[in-house]
N, C-alpha and C positions, 0 to 999 in steps of 0.2 A: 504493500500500500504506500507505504511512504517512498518506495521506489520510482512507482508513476505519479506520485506527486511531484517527486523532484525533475520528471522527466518534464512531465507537463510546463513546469514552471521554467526550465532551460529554453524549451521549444517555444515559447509564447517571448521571453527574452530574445532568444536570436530571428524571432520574425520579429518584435519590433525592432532590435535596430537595423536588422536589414529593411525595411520597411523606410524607417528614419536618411537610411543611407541614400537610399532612391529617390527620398524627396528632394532635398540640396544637399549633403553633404552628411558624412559619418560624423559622429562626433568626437568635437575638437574643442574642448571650451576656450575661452577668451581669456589672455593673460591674465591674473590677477593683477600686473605691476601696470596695465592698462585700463583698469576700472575707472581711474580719477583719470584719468586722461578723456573716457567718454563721458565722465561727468561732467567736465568743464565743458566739453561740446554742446551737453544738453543745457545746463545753464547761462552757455551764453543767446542761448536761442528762444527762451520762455516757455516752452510746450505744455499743455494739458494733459495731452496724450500720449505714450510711446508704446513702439511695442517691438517685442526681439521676437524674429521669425527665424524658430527655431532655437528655443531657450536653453535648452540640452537641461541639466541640472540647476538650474536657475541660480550660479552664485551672481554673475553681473545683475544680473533683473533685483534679486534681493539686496546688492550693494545699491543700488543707485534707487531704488523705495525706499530703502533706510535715509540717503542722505536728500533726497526731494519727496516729505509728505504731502507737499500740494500736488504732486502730480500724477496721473493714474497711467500706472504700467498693466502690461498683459503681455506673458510670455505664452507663446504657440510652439508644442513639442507633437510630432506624430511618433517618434520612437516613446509605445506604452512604457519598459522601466525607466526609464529618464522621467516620463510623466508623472511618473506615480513618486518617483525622489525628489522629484520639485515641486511639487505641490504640497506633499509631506513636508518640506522644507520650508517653504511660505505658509502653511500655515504653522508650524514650532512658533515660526518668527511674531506670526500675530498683525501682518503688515495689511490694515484694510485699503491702502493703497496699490496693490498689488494682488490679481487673477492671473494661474494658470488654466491653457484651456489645455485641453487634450484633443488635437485637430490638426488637420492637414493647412499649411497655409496657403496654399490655393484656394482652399475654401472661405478664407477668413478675407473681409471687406478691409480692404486700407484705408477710405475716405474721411475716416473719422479721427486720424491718427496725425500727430504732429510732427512726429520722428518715428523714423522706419528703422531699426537696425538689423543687419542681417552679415551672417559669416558663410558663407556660402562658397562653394566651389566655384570655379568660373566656367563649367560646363554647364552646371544646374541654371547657373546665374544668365549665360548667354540662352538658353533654351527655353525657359518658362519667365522668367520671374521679372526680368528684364521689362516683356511687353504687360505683365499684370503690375506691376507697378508704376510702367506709365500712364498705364489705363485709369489706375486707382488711386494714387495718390492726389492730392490734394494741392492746390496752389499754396505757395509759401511753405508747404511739407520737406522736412529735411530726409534725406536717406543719408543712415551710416554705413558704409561696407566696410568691414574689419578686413583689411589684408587682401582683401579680392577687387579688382576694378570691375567698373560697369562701364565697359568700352561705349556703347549706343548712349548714353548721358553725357549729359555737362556736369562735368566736374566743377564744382565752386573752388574746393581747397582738399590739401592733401595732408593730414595731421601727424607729419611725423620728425621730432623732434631729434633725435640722431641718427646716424648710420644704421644703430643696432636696433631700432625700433620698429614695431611692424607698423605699415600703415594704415591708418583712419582713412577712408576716401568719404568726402561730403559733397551730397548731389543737392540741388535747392527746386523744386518745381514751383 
């Protein structure tokens, strides 16, 4: 019994992150020593809204609701254990400024969002995500790409403070 329990529970694990992988990228979380570095991004811009497509285990999303409670975040994971660690995670923390959903982000509407971040591969990124976020984004809406260009955008600016640093790329529609 506890044998197909464990199997079950393996098998449901390696379809979601395979699942996860297919939508933009395997998971990779985002420096911690770059968390304040997209805070300041987010802060110099004002936003209501942000949201990470593709939150993996939500430590960025849960650093940056800690240090902006005026502002409402919403992490989107389709890989189920990541889902289910971040959401566990955000709620420990108690932050009502911050929802995880458990959703594909193709499914999930941008228009309402002030700041896009996203870490994505630039396969993922050139193929789908690209034309739904020109679609959907919002005038004055900032997009952050961690480390991956969105070649088809205008670039505003490129956040990267030294050699060793990976880059922030910010798009402005």
């Amino acid at each position: 019994m506890l044998e197909t329990l464990l199997l079950i529970v393996i098998l449901i694990s390696v379809y979601g992150f395979a699942r996860g992988s297919s939508s933009l990228a395997p998971w990779v979380p985002t420096k911690v020593k770059d968390y304040q570095r997209i805070n300041q991004l987010i802060k110099k811009n004002n936003p209501k809204k942000f949201i990470d497509l593709g939150c993996g285990s939500a430590g960025l999303i849960i650093f940056l609701a800690k240090k902006n409670p005026d502002i409402e975040f919403v992490g989107v994971e389709i890989a189920l254990p990541l889902f289910l660690f971040a959401w566990l995670r955000a709620k420990f923390f108690g932050l009502k400024n911050l929802k995880i959903k458990y959703q594909d982000l193709f499914n999930i509407d941008l228009k309402e969002f002030d700041i896009i971040f996203v870490y994505g591969y630039p396969r993922s990124i050139k193929k789908r995500l690209t034309a739904k976020i020109k679609k959907q984004a919002k005038p004055g809406a900032l997009l952050l790409s961690y480390v991956f260009k969105f070649h088809e955008l205008n670039l505003l600016e490129i956040d990267k403070p030294t050699s060793d640093s990976l880059a922030i790329f910010v798009y402005k529609f």
